[in-house]
C-alpha positions as CSV (number, residue, x, y, z in Angstrom):
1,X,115.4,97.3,125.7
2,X,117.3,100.1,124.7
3,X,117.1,101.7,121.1
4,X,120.1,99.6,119.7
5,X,118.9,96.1,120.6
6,X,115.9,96.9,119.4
7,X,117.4,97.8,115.9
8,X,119.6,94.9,115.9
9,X,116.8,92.6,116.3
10,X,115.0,94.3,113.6
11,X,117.7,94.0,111.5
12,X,118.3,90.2,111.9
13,X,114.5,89.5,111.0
14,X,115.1,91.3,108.1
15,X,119.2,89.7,107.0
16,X,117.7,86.3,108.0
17,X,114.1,85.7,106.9
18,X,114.0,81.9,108.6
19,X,110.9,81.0,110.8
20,X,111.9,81.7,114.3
21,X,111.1,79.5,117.2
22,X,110.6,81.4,120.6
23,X,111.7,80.1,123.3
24,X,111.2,81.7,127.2
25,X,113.1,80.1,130.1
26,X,110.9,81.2,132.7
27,X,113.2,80.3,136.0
28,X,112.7,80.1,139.6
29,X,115.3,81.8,141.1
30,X,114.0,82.3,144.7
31,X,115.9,81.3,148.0
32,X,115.4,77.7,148.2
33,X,117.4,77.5,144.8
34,X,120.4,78.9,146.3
35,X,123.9,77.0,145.8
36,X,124.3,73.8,143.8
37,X,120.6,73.9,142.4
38,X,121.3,77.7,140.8
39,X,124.5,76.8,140.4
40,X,123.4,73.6,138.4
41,X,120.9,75.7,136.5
42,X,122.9,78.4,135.0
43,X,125.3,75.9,133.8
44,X,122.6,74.0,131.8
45,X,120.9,76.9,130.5
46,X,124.7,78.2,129.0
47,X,125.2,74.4,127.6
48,X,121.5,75.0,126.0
49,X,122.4,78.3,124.4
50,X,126.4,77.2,123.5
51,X,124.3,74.1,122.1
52,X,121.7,75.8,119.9
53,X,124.1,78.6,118.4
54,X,126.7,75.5,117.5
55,X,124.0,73.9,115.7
56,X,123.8,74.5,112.3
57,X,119.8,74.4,111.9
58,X,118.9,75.8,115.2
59,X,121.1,78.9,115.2
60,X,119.1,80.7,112.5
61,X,115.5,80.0,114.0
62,X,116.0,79.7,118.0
63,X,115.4,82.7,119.7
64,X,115.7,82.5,123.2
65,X,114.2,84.7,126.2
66,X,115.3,84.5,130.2
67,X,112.5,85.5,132.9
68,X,113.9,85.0,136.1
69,X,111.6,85.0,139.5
70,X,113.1,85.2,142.9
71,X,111.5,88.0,145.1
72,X,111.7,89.8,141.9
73,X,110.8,89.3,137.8
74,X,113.9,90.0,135.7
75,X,114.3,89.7,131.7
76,X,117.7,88.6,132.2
77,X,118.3,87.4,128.5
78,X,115.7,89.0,125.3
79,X,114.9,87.5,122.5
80,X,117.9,87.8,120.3
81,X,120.5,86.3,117.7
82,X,120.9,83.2,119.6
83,X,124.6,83.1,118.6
84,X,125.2,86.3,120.4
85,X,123.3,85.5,123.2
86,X,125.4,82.5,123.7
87,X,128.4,85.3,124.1
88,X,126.6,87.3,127.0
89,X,125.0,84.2,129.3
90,X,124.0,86.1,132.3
91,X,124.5,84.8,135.8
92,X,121.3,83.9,138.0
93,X,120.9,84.9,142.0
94,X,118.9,83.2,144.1
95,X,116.7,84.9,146.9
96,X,113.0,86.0,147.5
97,X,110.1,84.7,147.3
98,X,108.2,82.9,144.2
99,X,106.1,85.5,142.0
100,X,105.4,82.6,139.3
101,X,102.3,84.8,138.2
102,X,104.4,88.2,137.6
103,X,106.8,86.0,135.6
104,X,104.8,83.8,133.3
105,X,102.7,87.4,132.3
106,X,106.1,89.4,131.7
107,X,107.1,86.1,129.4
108,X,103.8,85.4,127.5
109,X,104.0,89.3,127.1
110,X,108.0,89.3,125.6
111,X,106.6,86.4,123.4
112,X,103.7,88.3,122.1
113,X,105.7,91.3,121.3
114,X,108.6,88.6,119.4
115,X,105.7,87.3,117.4
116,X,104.5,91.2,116.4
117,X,108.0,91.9,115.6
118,X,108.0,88.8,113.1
119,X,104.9,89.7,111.6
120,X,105.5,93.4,111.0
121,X,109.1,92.1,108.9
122,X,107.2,88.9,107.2
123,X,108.6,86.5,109.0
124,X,107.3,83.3,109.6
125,X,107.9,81.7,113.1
126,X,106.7,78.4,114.8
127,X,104.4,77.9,118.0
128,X,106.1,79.5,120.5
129,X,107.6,77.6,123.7
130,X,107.8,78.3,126.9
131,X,109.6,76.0,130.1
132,X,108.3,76.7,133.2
133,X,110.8,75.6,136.0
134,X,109.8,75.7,139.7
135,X,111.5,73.9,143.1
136,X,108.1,75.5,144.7
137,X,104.8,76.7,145.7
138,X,103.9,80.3,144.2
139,X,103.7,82.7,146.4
140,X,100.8,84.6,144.9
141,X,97.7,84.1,143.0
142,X,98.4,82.6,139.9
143,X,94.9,82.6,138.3
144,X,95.4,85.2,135.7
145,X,98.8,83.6,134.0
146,X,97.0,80.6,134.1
147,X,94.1,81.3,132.2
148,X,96.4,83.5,130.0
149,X,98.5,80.4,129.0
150,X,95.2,77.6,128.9
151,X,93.6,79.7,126.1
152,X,97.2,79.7,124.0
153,X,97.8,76.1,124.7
154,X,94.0,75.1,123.9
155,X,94.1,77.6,120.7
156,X,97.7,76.4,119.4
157,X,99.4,79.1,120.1
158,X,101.8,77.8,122.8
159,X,103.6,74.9,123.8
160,X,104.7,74.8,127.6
161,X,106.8,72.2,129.8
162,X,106.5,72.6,132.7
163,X,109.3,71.2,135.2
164,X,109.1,70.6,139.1
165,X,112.9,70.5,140.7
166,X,112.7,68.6,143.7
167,X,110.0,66.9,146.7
168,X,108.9,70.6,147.5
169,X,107.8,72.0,143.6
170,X,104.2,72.0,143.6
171,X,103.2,69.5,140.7
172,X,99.4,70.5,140.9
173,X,100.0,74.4,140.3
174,X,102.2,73.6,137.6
175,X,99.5,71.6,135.9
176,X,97.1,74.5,136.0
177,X,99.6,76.0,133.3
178,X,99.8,73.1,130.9
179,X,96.2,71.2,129.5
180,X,97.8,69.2,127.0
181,X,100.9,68.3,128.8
182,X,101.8,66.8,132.3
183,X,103.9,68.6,134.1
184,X,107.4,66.9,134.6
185,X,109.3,65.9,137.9
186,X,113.1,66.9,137.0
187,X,115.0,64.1,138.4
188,X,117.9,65.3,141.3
189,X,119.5,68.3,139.8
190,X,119.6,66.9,136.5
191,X,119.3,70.3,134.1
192,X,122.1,70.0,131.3
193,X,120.2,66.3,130.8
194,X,116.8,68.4,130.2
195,X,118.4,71.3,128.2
196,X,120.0,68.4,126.2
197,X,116.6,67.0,125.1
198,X,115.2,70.7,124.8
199,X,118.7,71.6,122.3
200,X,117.7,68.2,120.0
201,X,114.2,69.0,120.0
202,X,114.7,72.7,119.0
203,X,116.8,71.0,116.1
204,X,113.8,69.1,114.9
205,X,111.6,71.6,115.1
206,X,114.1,74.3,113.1
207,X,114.1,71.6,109.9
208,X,110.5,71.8,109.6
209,X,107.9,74.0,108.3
210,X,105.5,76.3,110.5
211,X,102.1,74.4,110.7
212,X,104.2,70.9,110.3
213,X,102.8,68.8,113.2
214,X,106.2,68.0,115.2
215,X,106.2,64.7,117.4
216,X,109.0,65.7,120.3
217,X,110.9,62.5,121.7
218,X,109.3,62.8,125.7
């Protein structure tokens, strides 16, 4: 991130003390997605984001990170104020392979260095969250994201939803990610549906307290 980004973000933690919720969108993007299913995608992440920064509790704690894997791993969106982010929605392409591994360690990484951030300007922020999306198989080992995200889910440190899109998404691999949680079958190309429930439950979580034990609507 360059220099000025970095300061800006600084700078928010410090104008707006509110617990922060993290929240990495970590997308497949890879060939199979490509026309109405990335099409339907972007438009229900930028209904998430519009959602969140309209929304009076949510806008001060949701922070929200993009990870993108289609032949290659992109941080299309970082952490940020959630209101500006919802000016600056990037566009997603779809091509390439599946590299779920590279992508779920570049977003566990981004949320490690959100939570440092928030520590070193005493600021409180909640378990971090993390939806996994896939219309897939991976197309590499995914043993070492896997064991990376089972220790933060079995020590509290991360909640994960993981989402097949379509027959083809591999529902067993995405269950290696997720020991508390089943993974979910998205239904048809229903994304602004899911991003809908993720917007309300965000909401919920933003009027709580860190450490509150938060029952989310499945």
């Amino acid at each position: 991130m360059h220099e000025t980004g970095l300061t800006l973000r600084v700078k928010d933690l410090m104008d707006n003390p509110t617990p922060r919720v993290p929240v990495c969108l970590v997308l497949d993007c890879s060939g199979s997605m490509t026309g109405e299913p990335i099409q339907e995608l972007r438009d229900g992440v930028e209904k998430f984001i519009k959602e969140v920064a309209d929304n009076e509790y949510a806008k001060d704690s949701a922070e929200i990170c993009i990870i993108t894997f289609g032949g290659n791993v992109e941080c299309l969106l970082d952490f940020d104020n959630v209101e500006r982010q919802s000016e600056n929605i990037p566009l997603f392409t779809a091509s390439g392979g599946t590299p779920m591994d590279q992508a779920v360690n570049l977003a566990l990484d981004k949320l490690e260095e959100r939570k440092k951030e928030c520590n070193d300007n005493g600021v409180e922020y909640f378990q971090p969250w993390m939806v996994l999306m896939t219309d897939g198989q991976p197309t590499e080992n995914i043993s070492t994201s896997t064991m990376r995200t089972q220790d933060l889910v079995n020590n509290k440190k991360l909640t994960i939803f993981p989402i097949g899109i379509g027959n083809q998404a591999d529902m067993n691999e995405l269950a290696r990610y997720s020991p508390k949680r089943n993974p979910l079958k998205l239904k048809g190309l229903c994304f602004s549906e899911f991003f809908e429930w993720l917007s309300g439950s965000l909401e919920k979580v933003s009027q709580s307290i860190p450490g509150d034990k938060i029952e989310l609507d499945s």
